[in-house]
C-alpha positions as CSV (number, residue, x, y, z in Angstrom):
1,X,4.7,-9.9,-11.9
2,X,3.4,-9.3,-8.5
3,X,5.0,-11.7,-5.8
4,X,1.5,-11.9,-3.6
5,X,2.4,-15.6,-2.4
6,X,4.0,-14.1,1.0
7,X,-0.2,-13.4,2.0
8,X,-0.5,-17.2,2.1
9,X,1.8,-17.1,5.1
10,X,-1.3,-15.0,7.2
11,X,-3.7,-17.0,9.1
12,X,-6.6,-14.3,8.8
13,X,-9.3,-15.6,6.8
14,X,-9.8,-12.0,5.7
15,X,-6.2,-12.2,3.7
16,X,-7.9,-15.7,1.6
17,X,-11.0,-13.4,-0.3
18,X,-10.3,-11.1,-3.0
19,X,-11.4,-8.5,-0.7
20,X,-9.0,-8.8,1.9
21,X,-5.9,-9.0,-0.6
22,X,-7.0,-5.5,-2.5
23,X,-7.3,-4.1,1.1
24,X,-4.1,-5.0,2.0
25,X,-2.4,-4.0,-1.1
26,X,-4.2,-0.6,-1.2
27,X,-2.9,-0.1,2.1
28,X,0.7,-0.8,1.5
29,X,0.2,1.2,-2.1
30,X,-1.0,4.6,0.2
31,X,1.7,3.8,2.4
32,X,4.3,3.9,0.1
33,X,2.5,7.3,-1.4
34,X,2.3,8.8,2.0
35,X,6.0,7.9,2.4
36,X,6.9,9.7,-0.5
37,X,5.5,12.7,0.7
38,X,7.5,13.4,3.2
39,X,11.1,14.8,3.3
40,X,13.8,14.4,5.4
41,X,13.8,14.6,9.3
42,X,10.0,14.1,9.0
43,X,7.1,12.1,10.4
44,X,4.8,9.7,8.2
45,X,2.2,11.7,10.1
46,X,3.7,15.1,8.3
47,X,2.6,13.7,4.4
48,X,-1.1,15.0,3.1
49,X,-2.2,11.5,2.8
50,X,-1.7,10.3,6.2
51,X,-3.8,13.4,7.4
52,X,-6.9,12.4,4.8
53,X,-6.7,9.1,6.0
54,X,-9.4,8.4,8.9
55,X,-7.9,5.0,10.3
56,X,-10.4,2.6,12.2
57,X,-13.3,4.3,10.2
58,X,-12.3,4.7,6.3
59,X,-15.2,3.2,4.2
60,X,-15.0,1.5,1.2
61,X,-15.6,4.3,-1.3
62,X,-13.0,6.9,0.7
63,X,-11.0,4.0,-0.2
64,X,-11.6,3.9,-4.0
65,X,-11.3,7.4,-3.9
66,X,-7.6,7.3,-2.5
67,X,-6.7,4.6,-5.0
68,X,-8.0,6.4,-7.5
69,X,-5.9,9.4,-7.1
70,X,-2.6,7.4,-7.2
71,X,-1.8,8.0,-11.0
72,X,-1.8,12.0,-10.5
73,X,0.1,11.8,-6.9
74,X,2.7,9.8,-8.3
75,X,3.6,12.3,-10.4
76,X,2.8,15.2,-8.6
77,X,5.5,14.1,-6.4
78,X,7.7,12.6,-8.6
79,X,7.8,8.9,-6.7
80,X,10.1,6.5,-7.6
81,X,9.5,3.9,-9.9
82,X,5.7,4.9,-10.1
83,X,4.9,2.6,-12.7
84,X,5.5,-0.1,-9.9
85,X,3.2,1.8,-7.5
86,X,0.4,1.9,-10.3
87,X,0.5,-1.7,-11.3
88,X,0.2,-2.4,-7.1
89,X,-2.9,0.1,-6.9
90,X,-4.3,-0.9,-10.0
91,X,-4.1,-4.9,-8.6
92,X,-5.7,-3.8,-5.4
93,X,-8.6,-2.0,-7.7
94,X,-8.7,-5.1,-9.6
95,X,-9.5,-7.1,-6.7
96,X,-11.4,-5.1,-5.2
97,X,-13.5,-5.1,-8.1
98,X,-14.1,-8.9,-8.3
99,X,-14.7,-8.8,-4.5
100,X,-18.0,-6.6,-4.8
101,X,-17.6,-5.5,-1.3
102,X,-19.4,-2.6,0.1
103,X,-18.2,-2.1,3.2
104,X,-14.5,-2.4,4.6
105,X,-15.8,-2.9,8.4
106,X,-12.9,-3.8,11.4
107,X,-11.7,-6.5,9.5
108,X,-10.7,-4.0,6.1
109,X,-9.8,-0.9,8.8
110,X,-7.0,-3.1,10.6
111,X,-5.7,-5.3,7.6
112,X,-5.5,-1.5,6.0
113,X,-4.1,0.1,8.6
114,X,-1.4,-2.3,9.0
115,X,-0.3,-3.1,5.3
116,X,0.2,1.0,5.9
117,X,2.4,1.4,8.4
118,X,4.3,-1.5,7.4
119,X,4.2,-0.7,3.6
120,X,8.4,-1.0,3.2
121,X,9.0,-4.6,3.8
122,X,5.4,-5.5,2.1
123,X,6.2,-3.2,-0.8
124,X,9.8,-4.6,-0.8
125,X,8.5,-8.3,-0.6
126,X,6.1,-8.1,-3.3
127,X,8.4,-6.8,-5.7
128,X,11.9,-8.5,-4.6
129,X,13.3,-5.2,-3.8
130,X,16.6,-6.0,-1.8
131,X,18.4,-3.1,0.0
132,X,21.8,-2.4,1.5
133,X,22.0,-3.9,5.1
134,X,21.8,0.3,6.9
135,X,18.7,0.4,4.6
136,X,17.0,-2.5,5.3
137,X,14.4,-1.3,7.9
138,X,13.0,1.3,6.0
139,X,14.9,3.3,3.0
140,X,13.6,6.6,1.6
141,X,13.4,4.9,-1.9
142,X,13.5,1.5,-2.6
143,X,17.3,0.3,-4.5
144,X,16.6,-2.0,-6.5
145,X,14.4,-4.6,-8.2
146,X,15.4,-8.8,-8.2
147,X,14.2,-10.4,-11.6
């Protein structure tokens, strides 16, 4: 189970629809990809995602398109736990889908753009991931799962 109660805690009215919460979780989803791209001693801004990314102007479908593309990435290279990293795209699809939105606009471009660079701690808080304290800011794989 997904622990999605932490979006209550945001103020944005944008977080409340369906819309907003399948944004959100797509972008911390592609972060976690994008993250997972990238080896050692490198920049987020170094993994193939980031670069196919346009932040401030992604549209809905170059959204769906990234999300749909998760299945054959995680495997392609070899992310851990993907099955947990399917289930979070597959929610953000599933909202998405009930939301009926066409168009992502500023709202969708910053609540993406922030659930990406900030994907560790969302991705750690929605599934209960704790960490030791030197990894706590930002691990290169998550440890390991609560319940």
């Amino acid at each position: 189970m997904l622990n999605l109660e932490f979006l209550d805690q945001f103020s944005d009215d944008y977080l409340k629809k369906d819309e907003g919460k399948g944004v959100f979780l797509a972008g911390v989803a592609l972060g976690m990809l994008a993250r997972a791209q990238i080896r050692e001693n490198r920049s987020l801004d170094d993994a193939p995602l980031f670069k196919q990314l346009n932040f401030g102007k992604m549209q809905m479908r170059d959204l769906k398109r990234h999300l749909a593309r998760v299945p054959e990435l995680t495997r392609a290279y070899r992310v851990y736990a993907p099955g947990r990293l399917e289930r979070l795209a597959g929610e953000a699809g599933s909202l998405l889908l009930k939301s009926g939105a066409k168009a992502l606009g500023v709202d969708g471009n910053f609540t993406f753009a922030i659930a990406f660079l900030n994907a560790w701690q969302y991705y750690a808080t929605i599934f209960d991931i704790k960490a030791s304290k030197e990894d706590a800011d930002e691990p290169d794989m998550p440890l390991e799962a609560g319940n």
